[in-house]
N, C-alpha and C positions, 0 to 999 in steps of 0.2 A: 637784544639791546645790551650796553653795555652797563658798565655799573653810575657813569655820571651821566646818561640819559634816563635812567630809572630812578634817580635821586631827583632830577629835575621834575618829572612826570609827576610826580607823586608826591613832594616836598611839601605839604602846604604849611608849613612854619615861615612861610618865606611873608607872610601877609601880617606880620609884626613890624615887618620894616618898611611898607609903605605907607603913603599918607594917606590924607582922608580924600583929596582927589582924585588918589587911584583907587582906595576900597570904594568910591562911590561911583567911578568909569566900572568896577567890577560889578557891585552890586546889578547896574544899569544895564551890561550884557550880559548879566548871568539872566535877571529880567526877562530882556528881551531874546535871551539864549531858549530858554523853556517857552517861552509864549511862543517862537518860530518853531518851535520842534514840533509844540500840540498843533499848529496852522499846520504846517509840513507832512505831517502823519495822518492826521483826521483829515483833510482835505484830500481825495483820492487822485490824482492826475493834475494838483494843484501845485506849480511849481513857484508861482509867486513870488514865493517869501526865501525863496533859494539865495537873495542876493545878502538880504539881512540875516539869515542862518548864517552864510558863510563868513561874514561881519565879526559877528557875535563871536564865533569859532575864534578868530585868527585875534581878537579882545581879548578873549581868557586865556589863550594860549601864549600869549605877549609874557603873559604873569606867571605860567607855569601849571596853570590849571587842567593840561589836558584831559587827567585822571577824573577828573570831575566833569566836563561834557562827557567824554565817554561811559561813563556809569550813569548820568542821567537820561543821554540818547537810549539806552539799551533798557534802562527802566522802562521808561515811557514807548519805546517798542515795543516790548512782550506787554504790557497793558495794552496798549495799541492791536497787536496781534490777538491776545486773548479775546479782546471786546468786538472786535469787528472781523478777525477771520477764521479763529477756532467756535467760536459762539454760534457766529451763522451757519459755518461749515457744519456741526454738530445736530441743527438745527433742522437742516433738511431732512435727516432719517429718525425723526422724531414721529414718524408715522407708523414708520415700520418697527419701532419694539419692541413688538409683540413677537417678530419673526428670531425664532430659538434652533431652526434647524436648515439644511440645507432643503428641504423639502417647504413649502409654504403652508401657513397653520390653517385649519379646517377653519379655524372662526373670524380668519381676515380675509377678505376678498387682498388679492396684489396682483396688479398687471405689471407681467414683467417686462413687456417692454418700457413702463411707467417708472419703475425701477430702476433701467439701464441710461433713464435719461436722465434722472437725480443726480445716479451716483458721476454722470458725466460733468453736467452742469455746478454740484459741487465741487468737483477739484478744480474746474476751471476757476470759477469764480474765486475760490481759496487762492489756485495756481495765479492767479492775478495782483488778488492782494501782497500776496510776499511778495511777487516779483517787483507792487512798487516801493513796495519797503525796503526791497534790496539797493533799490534805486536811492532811497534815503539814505541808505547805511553808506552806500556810495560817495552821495554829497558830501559826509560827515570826512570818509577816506580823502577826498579832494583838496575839503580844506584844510584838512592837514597838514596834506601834501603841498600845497599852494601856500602855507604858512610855512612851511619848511626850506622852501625856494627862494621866499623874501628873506629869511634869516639866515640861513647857510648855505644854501646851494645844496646840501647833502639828505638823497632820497632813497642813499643803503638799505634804511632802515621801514621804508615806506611799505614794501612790497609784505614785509610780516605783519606790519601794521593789517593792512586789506587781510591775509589771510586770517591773522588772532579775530578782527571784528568778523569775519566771514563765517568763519566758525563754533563763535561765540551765536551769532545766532541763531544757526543752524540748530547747534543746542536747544538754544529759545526754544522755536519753532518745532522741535522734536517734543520736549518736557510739556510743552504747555498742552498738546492734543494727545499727547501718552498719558497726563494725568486726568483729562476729560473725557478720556474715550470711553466710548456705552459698551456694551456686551455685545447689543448685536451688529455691531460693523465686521468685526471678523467675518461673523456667518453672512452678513451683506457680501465682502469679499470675495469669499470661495461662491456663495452663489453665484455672483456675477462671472469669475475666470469658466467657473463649472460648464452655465450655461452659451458662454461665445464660443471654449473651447470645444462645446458640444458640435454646436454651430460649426462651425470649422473645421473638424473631423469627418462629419457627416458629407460637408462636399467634397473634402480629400478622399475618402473612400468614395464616393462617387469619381472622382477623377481617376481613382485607382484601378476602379471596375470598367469603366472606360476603354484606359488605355490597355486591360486586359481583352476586352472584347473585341478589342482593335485587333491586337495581336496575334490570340489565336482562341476561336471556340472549341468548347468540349477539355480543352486542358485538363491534363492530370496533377496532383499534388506539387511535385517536384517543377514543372513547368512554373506552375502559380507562385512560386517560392521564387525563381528565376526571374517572371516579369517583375513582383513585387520588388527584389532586388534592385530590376532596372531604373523603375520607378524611384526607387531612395535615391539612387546616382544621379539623379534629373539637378542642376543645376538649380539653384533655389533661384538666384535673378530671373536665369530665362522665364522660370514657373512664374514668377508675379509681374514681369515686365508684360507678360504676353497678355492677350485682352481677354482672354479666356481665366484669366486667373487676379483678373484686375479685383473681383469682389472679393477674393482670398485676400491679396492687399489691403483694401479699404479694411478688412476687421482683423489683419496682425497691429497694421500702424495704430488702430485704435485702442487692441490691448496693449500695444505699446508706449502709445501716449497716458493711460492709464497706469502704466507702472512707475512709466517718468515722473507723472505727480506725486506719485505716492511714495518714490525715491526723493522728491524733493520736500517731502513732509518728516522726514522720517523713519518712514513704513517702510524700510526696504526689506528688510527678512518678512516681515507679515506678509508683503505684497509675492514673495520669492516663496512663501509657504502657501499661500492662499491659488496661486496657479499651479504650485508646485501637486499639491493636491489632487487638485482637478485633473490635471494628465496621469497622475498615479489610479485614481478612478479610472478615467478611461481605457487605462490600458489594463486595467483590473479588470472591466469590462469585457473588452476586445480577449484578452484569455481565459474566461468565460464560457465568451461566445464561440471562438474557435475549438478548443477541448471539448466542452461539455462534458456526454455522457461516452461520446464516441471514441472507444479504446485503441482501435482497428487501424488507428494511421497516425503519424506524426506530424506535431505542431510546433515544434518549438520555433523551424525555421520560418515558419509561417507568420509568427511572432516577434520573431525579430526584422525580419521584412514589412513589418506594419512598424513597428516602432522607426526604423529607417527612413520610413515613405511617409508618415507621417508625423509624427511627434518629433525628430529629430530634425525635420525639416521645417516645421515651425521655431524650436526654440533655435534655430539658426538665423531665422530672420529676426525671430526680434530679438536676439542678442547683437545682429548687425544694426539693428534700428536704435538699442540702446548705447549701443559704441562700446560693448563690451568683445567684442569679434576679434580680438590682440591672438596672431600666433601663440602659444605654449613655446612655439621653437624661437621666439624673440625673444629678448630679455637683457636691459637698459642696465642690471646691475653685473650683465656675464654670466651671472648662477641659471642653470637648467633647470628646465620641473621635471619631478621624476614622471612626469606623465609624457616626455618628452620620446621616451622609449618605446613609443607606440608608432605603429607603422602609419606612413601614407594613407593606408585604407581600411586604418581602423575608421572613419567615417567616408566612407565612398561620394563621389560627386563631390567634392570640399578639399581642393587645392590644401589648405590651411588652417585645419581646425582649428577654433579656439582652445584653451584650459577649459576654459566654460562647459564649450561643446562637449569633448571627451570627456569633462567628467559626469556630465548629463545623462552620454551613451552608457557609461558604468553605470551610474545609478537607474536606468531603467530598464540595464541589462537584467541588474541584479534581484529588483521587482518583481521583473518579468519573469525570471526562473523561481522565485521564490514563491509566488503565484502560483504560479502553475505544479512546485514542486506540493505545495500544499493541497492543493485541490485533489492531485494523482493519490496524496497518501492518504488522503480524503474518503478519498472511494479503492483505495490500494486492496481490501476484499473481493470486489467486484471486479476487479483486474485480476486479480489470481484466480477467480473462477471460471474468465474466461481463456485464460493464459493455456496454449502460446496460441491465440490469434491477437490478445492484447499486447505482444511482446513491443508492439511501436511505442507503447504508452510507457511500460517499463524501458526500456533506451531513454525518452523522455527524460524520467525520473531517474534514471541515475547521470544525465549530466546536468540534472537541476540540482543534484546533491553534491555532485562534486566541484560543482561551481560556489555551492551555497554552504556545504561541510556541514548540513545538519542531518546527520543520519540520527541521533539519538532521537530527535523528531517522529521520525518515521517509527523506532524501535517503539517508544510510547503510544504513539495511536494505533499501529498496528495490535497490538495486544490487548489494546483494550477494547478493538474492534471482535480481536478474536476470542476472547470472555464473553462478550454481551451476543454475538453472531453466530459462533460457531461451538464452544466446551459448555453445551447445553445437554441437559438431559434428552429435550426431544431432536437433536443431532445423531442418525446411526455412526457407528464408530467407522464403518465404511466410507463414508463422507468425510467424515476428518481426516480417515488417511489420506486420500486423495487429495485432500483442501494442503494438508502436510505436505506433499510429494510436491502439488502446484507449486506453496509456498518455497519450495525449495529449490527450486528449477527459475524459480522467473527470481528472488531475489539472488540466487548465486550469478546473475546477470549485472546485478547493481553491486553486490559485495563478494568478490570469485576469490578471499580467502574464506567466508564463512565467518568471520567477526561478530556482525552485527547478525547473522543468520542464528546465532547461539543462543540470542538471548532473546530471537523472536519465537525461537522452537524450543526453548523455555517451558512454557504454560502448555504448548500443546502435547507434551511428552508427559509432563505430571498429569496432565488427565487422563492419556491415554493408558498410563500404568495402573488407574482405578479400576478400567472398563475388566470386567472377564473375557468379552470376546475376543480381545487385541491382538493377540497370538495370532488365533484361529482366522482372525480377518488379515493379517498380515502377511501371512502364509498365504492365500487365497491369492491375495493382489501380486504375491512376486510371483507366484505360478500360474494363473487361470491366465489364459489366451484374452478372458472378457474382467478380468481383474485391473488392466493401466486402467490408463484415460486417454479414452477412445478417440478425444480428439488431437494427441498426441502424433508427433510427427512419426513416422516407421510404420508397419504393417501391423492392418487392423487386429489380425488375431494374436500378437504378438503380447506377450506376457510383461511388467513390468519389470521383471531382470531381464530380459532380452534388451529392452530398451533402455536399462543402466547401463549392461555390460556396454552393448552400441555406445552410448556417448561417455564413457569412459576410455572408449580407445579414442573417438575421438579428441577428447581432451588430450591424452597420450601423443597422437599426431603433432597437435598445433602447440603445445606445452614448449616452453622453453627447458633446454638438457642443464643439468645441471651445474653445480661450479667446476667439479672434477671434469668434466668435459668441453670446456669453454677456455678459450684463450686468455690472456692476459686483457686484452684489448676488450673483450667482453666485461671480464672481472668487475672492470673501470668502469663502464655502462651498469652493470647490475648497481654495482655502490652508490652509485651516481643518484640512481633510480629508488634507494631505498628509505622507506616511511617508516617512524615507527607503528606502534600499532594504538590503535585509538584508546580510550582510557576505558571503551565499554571490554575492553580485548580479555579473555581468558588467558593469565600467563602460565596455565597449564597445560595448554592448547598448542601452543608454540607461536612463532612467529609466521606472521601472516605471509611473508617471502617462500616458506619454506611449505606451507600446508594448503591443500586443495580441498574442496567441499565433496565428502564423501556420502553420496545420498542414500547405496545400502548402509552405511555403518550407521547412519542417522535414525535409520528406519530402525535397526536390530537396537541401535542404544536406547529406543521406547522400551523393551522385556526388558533388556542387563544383561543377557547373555544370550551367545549363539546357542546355548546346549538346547536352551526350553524351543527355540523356534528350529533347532533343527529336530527337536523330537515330538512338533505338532506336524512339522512337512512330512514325519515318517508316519504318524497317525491318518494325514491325511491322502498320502501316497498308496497306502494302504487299502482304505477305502475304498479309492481309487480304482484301484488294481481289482479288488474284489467283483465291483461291482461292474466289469468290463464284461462284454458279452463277445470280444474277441483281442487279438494277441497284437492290435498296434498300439506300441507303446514310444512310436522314435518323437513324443512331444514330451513323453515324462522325461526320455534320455537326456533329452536338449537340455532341459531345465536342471535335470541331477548334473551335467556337465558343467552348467553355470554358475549352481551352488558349490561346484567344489572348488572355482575359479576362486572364491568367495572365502569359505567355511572350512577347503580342506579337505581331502580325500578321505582322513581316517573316521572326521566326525560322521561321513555319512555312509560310510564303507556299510552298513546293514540295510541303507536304503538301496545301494547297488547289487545285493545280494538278493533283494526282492527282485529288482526288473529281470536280475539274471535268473529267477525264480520261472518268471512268464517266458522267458525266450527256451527255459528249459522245458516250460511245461507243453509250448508249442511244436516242439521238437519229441517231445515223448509223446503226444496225440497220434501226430502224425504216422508217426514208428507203429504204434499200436493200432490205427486203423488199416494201415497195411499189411497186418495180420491175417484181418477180415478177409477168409477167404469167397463169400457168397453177401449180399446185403442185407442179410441177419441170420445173427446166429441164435437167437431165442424165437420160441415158440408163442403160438398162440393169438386169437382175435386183436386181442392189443398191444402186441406185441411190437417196441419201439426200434428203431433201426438201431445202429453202432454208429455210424454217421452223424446223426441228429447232436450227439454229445460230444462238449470239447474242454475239458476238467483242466481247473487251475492248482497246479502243485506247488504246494509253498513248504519251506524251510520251517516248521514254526519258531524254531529258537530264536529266531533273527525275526519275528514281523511282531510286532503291536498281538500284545491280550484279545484273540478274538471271538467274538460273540456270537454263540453260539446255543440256539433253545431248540429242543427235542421236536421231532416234526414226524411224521406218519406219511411215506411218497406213497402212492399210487402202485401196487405190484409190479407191472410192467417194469416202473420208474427202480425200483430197486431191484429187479434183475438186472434192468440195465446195467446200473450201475457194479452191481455182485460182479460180473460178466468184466465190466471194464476195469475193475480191482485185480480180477486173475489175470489177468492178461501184461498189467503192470507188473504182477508178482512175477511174471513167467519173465519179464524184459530186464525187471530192474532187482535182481534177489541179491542182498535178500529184503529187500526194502518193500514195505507193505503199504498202502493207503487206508485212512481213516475220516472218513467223509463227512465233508462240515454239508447236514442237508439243507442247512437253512441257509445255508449262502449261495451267490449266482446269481442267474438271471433263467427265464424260461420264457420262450417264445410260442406260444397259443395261438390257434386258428381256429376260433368258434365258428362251428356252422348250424343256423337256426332254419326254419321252413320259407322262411321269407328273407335273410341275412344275412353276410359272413364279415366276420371283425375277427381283427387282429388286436393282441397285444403282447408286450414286453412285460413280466412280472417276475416278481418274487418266487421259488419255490412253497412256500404257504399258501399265496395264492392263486398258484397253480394247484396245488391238491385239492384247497377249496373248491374250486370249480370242477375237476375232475372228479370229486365224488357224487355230483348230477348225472355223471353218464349214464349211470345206470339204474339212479333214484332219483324221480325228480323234486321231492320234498324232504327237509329233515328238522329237525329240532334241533336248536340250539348243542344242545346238552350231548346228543347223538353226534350230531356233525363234531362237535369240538373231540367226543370219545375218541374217533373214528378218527381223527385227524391229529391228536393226542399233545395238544396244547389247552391250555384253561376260555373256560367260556367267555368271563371277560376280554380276554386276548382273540379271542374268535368274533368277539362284536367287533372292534378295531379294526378286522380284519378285512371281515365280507363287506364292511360298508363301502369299501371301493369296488365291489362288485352293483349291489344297490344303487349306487351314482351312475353306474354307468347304464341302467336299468336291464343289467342280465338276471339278478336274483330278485324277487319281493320279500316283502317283511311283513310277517301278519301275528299279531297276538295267539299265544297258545293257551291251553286248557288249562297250564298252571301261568301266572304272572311273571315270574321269574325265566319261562321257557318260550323260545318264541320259534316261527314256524317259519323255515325260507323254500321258500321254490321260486325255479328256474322260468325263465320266461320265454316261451318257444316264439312268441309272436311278435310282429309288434305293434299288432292290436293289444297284446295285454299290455307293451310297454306302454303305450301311448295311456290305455285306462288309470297306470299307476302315476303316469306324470313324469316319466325319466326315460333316458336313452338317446339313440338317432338312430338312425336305417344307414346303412353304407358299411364299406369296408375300411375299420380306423386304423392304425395303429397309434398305441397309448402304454405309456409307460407307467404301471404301479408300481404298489410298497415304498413312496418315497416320506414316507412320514419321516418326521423327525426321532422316532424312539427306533428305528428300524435301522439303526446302523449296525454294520459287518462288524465295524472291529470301535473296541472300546473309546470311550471320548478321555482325550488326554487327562479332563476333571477327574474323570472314573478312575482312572490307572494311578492318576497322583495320591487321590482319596485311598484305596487299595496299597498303597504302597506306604502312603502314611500311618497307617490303620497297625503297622507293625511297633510304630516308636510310641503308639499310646501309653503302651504301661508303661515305660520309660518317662514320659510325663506327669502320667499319675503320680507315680513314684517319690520323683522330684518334688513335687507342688506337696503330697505329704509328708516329706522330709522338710521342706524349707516355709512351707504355707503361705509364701508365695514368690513370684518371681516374675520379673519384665520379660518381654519378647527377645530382645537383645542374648538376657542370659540363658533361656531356658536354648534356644541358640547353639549360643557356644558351649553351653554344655552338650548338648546331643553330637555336636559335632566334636568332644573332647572325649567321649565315653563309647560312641556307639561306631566303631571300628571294625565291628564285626563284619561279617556278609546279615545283612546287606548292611555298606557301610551307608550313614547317616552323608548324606552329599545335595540336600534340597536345599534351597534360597531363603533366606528372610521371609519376603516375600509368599512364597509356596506355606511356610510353616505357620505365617499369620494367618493365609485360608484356612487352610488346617485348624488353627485354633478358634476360628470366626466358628467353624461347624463343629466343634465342640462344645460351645457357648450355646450354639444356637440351640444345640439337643440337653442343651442344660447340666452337662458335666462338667462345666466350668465356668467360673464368673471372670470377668474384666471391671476390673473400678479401679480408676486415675493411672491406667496404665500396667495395673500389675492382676496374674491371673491368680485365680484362687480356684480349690475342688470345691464344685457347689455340694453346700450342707444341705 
């Protein structure tokens, strides 16, 4: 308006200057202005008084009074409205208040179909009464309009008139049931969308399953992904014109007549939240129910082919049913939505997306991966356990995360999975490695610079540097044939470095070359392509562009250094070697081949000096058995061939400290050997041999009167048994003499004979001395409770205290045991001193041979077992000489 129509409107100074004739024409239709408004309004479909209303109107308006019917019209409306359409409307779910949740409460009966015909018959009834109020508000517009006709012809101004009053009470109408609304109409709301969208879906997925069994039986994954698809493309008309789909119709238009009410109250975001909901359930549901527990195959498409077929194909009708269905690519003012960028098929079967629509599909795109990405890191332990048959579920989750960019997500419940699940006491450290190795394989799938891999193998690497066995189990799984994970892709017997090395050339293969070897045009692609790195990123680490996830470096960065694991593979290579009962070694070569790929030729240059030990020693056998001119050269009843024996000649300078306890062979057993020492001397001079007797292996063929067994054993316990030959009972005390190891070690001993029921055990004349004899039968075996009949073979001496060559513990203990006084020393010169320095002292003073060169680490054990035998105290960090 301009400014002398709003002077006019509103002036009421003007009623000084008329007479009492006209203030009393005034008074008279101001009268009968209000009395026709309350008849007009209170009367529902009573148009009666229409003629005298508009009288009344075009009376005050003569005088200028617009401003004053319009502020009294819209007073007496919103009373009007309040009393007779928010009041009653209100009024109807005054039953259900008790109702607090989407579920119904245990202590009110509600039939929900009872329910759904309330909340109907309320908005109508409501939808009724405004619509004839609107119809009054309209009269009010007319006569306006129709006094503005008779006075100037000029109806410029009319058309803002309608929208100012139109909007004004639209207001009304908003504030008055915004300020009455109860609590539980919301939860009425989303009930109701909940339960039709229920309704709804449930025949659409029947329709879905239909038209899939239509299509084709038995279908595989990828199929069912492909019909579902077809299904989203179906034309939403043809679907509800057709008669088959007429009842899908009858319950969109009705949730859509319910929204229309409840847009015309007001409610429009409640009503857009309260549906909105309810399909975010559902399809919180539906990825659920397609994921589960089941790791083994992929759903995402599966997922979005339900959202397509269903859910998008709903809110596409009734956004045509609301008349929101407007192109994105029209636009009345020229300006584009940036949603406009989206292709023809970003909603398939849909000519003309709405804005609406697409940003629909985004938002339940984004749901839907969020969903799902959650659930996956949910259970992300139990996917790495099973991993790689779970590798579908992992693809899954990482284009739920890179859709969705919450990988710190993942970072946090992962870890806290693997605290409470797996860095447990009753966890073997074997099992973590491997849970480690998993983790490392199936997340370099989701994150292939290692970023977020850093910070998940974080916690597992500080535990694993507590454990003592971690070395020794480390070592194990890169070289034992039955050390990966067996359900690993490659060949079963295949060692967990084989199967690094393997997919590290493959990585090598498919790797893109680097910058120095790429063209310009490439250059421009890489920069093109390049992220920073995320803020979880290690900036010591490098950039994620430039670094590849290195799963031995990961494995060796749990010790700190190659030295300690390449000097537990030489402890254990050793063993190894030792306890071999013949000369094939091309599985250790493989693997020393692999470590060097790795570690370095020179680090393990004494491990290769061993294998070349065995290849020599197979080589000087052989030399030396073809000597042999007859097939024995020794004398006598027991007298063993030259053939039977085949001696490992080792270096010792170069192999691991080995262990080695005084033993008594059998006569024959040491001429043998006498026999095969000169015979070296005569081959190889002037080099002599000096005979480790407790090491080896010895192959036995017991024959009894009823029995013959076989075994693999120990040199020990083979003499054991061989001093039966000729006595068939002895006394502890004797036997141990005769065999020239201590009694206790002689109990230890034979009781892997006793298990297997070749000796018995019976109490002697003194308590301390007991009595063994051999068991010819096996009737006596059977009387004593032990044994079996048959021919076995069984391998002894595998105890654990019965190793060849010393335990890496022993040798660092022995090797420490030198810088004691050096500590002493120290701690009584200074009285006391941290870890840190006592440290860097040893390493600044002890230069000598042997130079001081142990870890942190190594020197804390060292100091734990000093503490422990009470030579020294620890309190708040600092050690002190126990007084």
């Amino acid at each position: 308006m301009d400014q002398s129509t709003t002077s006019s409107f509103c002036n009421l100074g003007i009623l000084d200057s008329l007479s009492n004739d006209s203030i009393c024409e005034i008074l008279r239709s101001y009268n009968g202005f209000c009395a026709a408004t309350q008849t007009l309004l209170a009367a529902v479909d009573d148009l009666s008084a229409r003629r005298d209303f508009v009288a009344y109107v075009h009376s005050l308006c003569k005088y200028g009074l617009d401003s004053l019917v319009r502020d009294h019209f819209l007073r007496v409306l919103e009373e009007t409205f309040e009393r007779n359409g928010a009041s009653r409307f209100w009024r109807h779910f005054e039953p259900y208040s008790n109702v607090t949740g989407l579920n119904k409460n245990d202590d009110l009966e509600i039939d929900e179909d009872e329910i759904l015909s309330v909340l109907h018959s309320a908005l109508e009834e409501i939808y009724l009464e405004k619509g004839y109020q609107e119809k009054c508000l309209l009269m009010l517009v007319h006569a306006f309009q129709s006094y503005k006709k008779q006075v100037s012809r000029d109806t410029r101004d009319l058309d803002a008139e309608r929208n100012h009053l139109t909007t004004k009470y639209q207001w009304i109408v908003s504030s008055v049931l915004t300020a009455t609304l109860p609590r539980n109409f919301r939860v009425i709301l989303h009930w109701y969308f909940k339960r039709t969208l229920e309704e709804l879906s449930t025949r659409m997925d029947e329709e879905l399953q239909d038209h899939e069994s239509q299509s084709k039986d038995g279908m595989d994954l990828d199929e069912k992904g492909k019909i579902c698809n077809k299904v989203g493309e179906m034309d939403v008309d043809e679907c509800y014109n057709d008669s088959r789909y007429s009842e899908n119709n009858k319950l969109v238009n009705s949730i859509g007549k319910v929204v229309l009410h409840l847009r015309s109250l007001g409610f429009t975001s409640m009503a857009e939240d309260a549906y909105a909901s309810a399909i975010f359930l559902l399809l919180k549901a539906k990825v659920y129910d397609l994921a589960g527990d089941d790791f083994r195959s992929s759903v995402l498409q599966s997922i979005q082919s339900w959202i397509q077929a269903v859910p998008l194909k709903f809110l596409h009708a009734l956004l045509v049913y609301l008349g929101d269905s407007v192109s994105y690519e029209s636009s009345s003012s020229g300006l584009k939505s940036p949603l406009a960028s989206q292709p023809s098929s970003f909603c398939p079967g849909i000519d003309s997306p709405s804005e609406g629509l697409v940003r629909w599909k985004l938002r339940l795109e984004y749901f839907a991966y969020e969903t799902l990405q959650d659930l996956r890191i949910s259970k992300l332990f139990e996917i790495i356990v099973d991993y790689p048959e779970s590798s579908p579920a992992i693809e899954d989750l990482k284009l739920c995360l890179e859709y969705t960019g919450q990988h710190s997500k993942l970072v946090d419940s992962f870890i806290s999975s693997l605290r409470y699940r797996l860095l447990t006491a009753g966890a073997s450290t074997n099992d973590i490695l491997h849970q480690y190795v998993s983790t490392i394989k199936a997340l370099r799938t989701i994150d292939p610079a290692g970023v977020f891999l850093e910070a998940v193998g974080e916690p597992i690497r500080d535990y694993l540097r507590g454990r003592r066995d971690t070395i020794k189990c480390i070592v194990t799984m890169l070289t034992d044939g039955t050390g990966g994970n067996s359900s690993a892709s490659g060949n079963p017997g295949d060692s967990l470095l084989e199967e690094l090395n393997r997919d590290e050339e493959i990585q090598e293969d498919v790797g893109i070359d680097d910058d120095f070897n790429t063209d310009d045009r490439q250059a421009w692609i890489n920069a093109a392509r390049w992220q920073p790195d995320p803020v979880e990123a290690d900036p010591l680490k490098g950039s994620r562009n430039q670094r590849k996830v290195d799963i031995l470096g990961m494995i060796v960065g749990i010790i700190g250094s190659k030295d300690q694991l390449v000097h537990e593979y030489r402890t254990m290579l050793a063993e190894k070697l030792l306890n071999k009962s013949d000369y094939d070694i091309d599985s250790e070569i493989r693997t020393l081949e692999l470590l060097k790929i790795h570690f370095g030729e020179s680090s393990l240059q004494k491990c290769e000096i061993m294998l070349n030990d065995l290849l020599g020693s197979k080589r000087t056998n052989t030399n030396i058995k073809a000597t042999i001119s007859q097939p024995s050269q020794t004398s006598g009843e027991n007298a063993i061939s030259m053939d039977t024996i085949s001696a490992t000649i080792i270096s010792s300078n170069f192999w691991p400290p080995i262990q080695d306890e005084p033993v008594n062979l059998p006569e024959s057993v040491d001429q043998l050997l006498t026999e095969y020492a000169t015979r070296f001397h005569e081959t190889k001079t002037p080099r002599k041999l000096q005979w480790k007797k407790s090491l080896g292996t010895v192959k036995l063929e017991l024959q009894f009167d009823d029995r013959i067994m076989q075994f693999t054993v120990a040199p020990v316990h083979a003499s054991i048994i061989m001093q039966f030959q000729d006595q068939k009972s002895w006394t502890s005390k004797n036997l141990a003499a005769a065999i020239g190891i201590p009694v206790d070690a002689l109990s230890r001993r034979i009781h892997f004979w006793i298990s297997k029921g070749i000796i018995s055990e019976s109490a002697g004349v003194d308590t301390s001395d007991h009595v063994y004899t051999i068991m010819e039968s096996m009737a006596e075996t059977s009387k004593n409770g032990a044994g079996s009949s048959g021919i076995q073979e069984l391998l002894g001496g595998d105890e654990e205290e019965e190793r060849s060559v010393s335990s890496v513990e022993n040798q660092l203990l022995k090797e420490m045991t030198v810088y004691e006084k050096f500590i002493m020393g120290m701690l009584t010169n200074f009285g006391s001193m941290a870890l840190d320095r006592i440290h860097n002292t040893l390493k600044m003073f002890c230069i000598a041979d042997p130079p001081y060169d142990k870890s942190l680490q190594q020197l804390q054990s060292f100091l734990s077992g000093l503490v422990s035998e009470e030579k020294l105290e620890l309190r708040d960090g600092m050690y002190f000489l126990k007084k």
